[in-house]
C-alpha positions as CSV (number, residue, x, y, z in Angstrom):
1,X,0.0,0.0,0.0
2,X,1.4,3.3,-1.3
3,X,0.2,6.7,0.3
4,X,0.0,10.4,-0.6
5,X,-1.0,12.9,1.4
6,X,-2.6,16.0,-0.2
7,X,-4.5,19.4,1.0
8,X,-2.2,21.3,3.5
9,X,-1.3,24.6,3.0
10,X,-1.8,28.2,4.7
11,X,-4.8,29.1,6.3
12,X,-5.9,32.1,9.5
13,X,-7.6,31.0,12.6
14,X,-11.0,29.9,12.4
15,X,-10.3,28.8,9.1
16,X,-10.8,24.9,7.5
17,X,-9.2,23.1,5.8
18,X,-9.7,19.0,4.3
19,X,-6.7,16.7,3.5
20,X,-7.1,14.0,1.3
21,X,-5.1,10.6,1.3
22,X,-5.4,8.6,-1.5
23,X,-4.1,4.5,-1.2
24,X,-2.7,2.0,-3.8
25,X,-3.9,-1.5,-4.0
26,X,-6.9,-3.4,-4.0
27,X,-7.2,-4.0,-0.3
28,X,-8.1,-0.6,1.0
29,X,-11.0,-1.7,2.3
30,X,-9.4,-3.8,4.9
31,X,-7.1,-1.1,6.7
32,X,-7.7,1.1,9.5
33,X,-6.7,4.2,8.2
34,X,-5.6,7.4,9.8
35,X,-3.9,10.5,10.5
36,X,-1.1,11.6,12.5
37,X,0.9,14.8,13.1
38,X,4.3,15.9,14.1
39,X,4.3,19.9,15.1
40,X,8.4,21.2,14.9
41,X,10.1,20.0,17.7
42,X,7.6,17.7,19.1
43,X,7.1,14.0,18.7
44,X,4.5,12.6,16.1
45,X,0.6,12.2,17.9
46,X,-2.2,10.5,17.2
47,X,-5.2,12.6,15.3
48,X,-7.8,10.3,14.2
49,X,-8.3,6.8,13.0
50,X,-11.0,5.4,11.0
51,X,-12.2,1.7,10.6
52,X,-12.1,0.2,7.3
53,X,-16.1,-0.1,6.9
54,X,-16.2,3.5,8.2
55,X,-18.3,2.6,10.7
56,X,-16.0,3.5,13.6
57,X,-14.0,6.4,14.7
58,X,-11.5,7.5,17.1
59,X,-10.4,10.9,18.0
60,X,-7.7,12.3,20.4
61,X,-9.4,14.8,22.7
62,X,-7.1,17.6,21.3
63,X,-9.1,18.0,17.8
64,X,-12.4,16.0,19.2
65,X,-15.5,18.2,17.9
66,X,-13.6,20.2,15.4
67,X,-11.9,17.5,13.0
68,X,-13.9,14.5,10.9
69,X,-12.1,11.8,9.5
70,X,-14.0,9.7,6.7
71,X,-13.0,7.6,4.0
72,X,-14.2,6.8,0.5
73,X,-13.2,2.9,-0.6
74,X,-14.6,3.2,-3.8
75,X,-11.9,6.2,-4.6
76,X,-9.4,4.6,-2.2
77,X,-9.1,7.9,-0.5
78,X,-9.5,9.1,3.5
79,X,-9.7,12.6,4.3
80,X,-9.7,14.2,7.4
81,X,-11.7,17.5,7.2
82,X,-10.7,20.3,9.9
83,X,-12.5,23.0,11.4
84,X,-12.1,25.9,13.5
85,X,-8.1,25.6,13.1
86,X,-6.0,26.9,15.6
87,X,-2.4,27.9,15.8
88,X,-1.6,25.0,17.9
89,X,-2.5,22.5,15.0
90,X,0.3,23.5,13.2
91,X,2.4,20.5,11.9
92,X,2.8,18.0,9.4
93,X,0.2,16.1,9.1
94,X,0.5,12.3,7.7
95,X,-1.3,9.5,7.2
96,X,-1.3,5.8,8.1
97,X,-2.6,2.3,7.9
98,X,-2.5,-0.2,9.6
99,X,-4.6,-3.8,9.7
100,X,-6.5,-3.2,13.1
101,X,-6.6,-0.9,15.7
102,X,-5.6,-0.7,19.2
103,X,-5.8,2.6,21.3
104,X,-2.2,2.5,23.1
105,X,-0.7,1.3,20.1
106,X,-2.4,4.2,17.3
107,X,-1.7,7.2,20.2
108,X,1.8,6.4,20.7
109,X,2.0,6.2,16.9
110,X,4.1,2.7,16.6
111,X,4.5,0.2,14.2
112,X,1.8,1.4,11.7
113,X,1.8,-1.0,8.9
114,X,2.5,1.8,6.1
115,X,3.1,5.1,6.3
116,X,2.7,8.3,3.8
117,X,4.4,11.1,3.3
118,X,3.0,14.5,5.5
119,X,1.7,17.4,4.2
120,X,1.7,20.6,6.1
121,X,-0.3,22.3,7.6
122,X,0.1,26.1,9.0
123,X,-2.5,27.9,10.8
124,X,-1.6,32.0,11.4
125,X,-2.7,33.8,14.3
């Protein structure tokens, strides 16, 4: 599974924004799938996750109410759409996926199955 990131970029806050992360191969259907960030000088966190159906979600408490992560299998694609940006959310976001899902091992973001390259994301003041 190959992934690309897409959809960061400059925005004030308040603002929105929606990445986009579209997956190679057949089997996207089958992978957890979601997003991760790494602000400059700080570790990579958790963001959301998303089950393969769609059907489940998971949120760290950080961006809970203000981010939505879905996923479209028919286009291969996840996006994570963000509102009400703040200058705290700043970072590079990526995106992951991984075969299941277990909460200690998604927030401490380790051993994802594949990994994308980030985007980033820069919210002004």
């Amino acid at each position: 599974v190959q992934l690309q990131a897409s959809g960061g970029g400059l925005v004030q806050a308040g603002g929105s924004l929606r990445l986009s992360c579209a997956a190679s191969g057949r089997t996207f259907s089958r992978y957890y799938m979601g997003w991760f960030r790494q602000a400059p000088g700080k570790e990579r966190e958790f963001v959301a996750a998303i089950s393969g159906s769609g059907g489940s979600t998971y949120y760290a408490d950080s961006v809970k109410g203000r981010f939505t992560i879905s996923r479209d299998n028919a286009k291969n694609t996840v996006y994570l759409r963000m509102n009400s940006l703040k200058p705290e959310d700043t970072a590079v976001y990526y995106c992951a996926a991984d075969l299941s899902y277990t909460r200690s091992r998604w927030y401490a973001a380790d051993g994802m199955d594949y990994w994308g390259k980030g985007t980033l994301v820069t919210v002004s003041s």
